[in-house]
C-alpha positions in Angstrom: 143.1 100.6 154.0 139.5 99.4 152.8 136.7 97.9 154.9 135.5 94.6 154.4 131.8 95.1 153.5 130.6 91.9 154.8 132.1 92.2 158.7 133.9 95.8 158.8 137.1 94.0 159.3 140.1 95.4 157.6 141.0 94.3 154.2 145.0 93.8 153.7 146.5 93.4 150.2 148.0 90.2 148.7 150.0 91.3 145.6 150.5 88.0 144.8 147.0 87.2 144.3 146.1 90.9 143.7 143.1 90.8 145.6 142.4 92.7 148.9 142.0 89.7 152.2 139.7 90.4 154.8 142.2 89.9 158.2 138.4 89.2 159.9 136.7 86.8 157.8 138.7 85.9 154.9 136.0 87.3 151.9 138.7 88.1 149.0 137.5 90.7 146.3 139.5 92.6 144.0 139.4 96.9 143.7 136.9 96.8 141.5 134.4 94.6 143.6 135.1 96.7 146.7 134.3 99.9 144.6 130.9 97.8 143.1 129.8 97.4 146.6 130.6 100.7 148.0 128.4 102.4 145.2 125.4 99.6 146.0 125.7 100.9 149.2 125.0 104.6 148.6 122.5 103.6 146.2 120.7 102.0 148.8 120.9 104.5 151.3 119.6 107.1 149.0 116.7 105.0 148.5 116.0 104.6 151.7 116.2 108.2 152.9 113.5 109.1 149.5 111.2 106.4 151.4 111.9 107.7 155.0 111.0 111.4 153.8 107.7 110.4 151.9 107.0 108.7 155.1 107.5 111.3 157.2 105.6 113.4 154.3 102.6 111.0 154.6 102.5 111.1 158.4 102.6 114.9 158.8 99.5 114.7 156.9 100.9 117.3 154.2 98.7 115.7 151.8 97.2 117.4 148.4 94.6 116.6 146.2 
């Protein structure tokens, strides 16, 4: 069962309206929009860990001309 990307909630399945229902907030998104976010969300946290380790880079003072 997916997680709701907005609260964490669980997201339940209406086949009716063929979307997945967050039981926690309500937010309605389809497969597709669940699997959009999920990919945003690694994206960013590669992004963030290339930042973190230049930072960590830059403070170590492993600096070259």
């Amino acid at each position: 069962m997916p997680r709701c990307p907005e609260c964490n909630g669980y997201m339940k399945y209406d086949r009716r309206l063929k979307v997945y229902i967050c039981t926690n907030c309500g937010l309605m998104l389809t497969r597709d929009e669940i699997e959009k976010y999920r990919r945003r969300n690694y994206v960013e946290e590669d992004e963030k860990s290339e930042i973190e380790e230049y930072y960590e880079w830059w403070i170590k003072g492993n600096k070259s001309p």
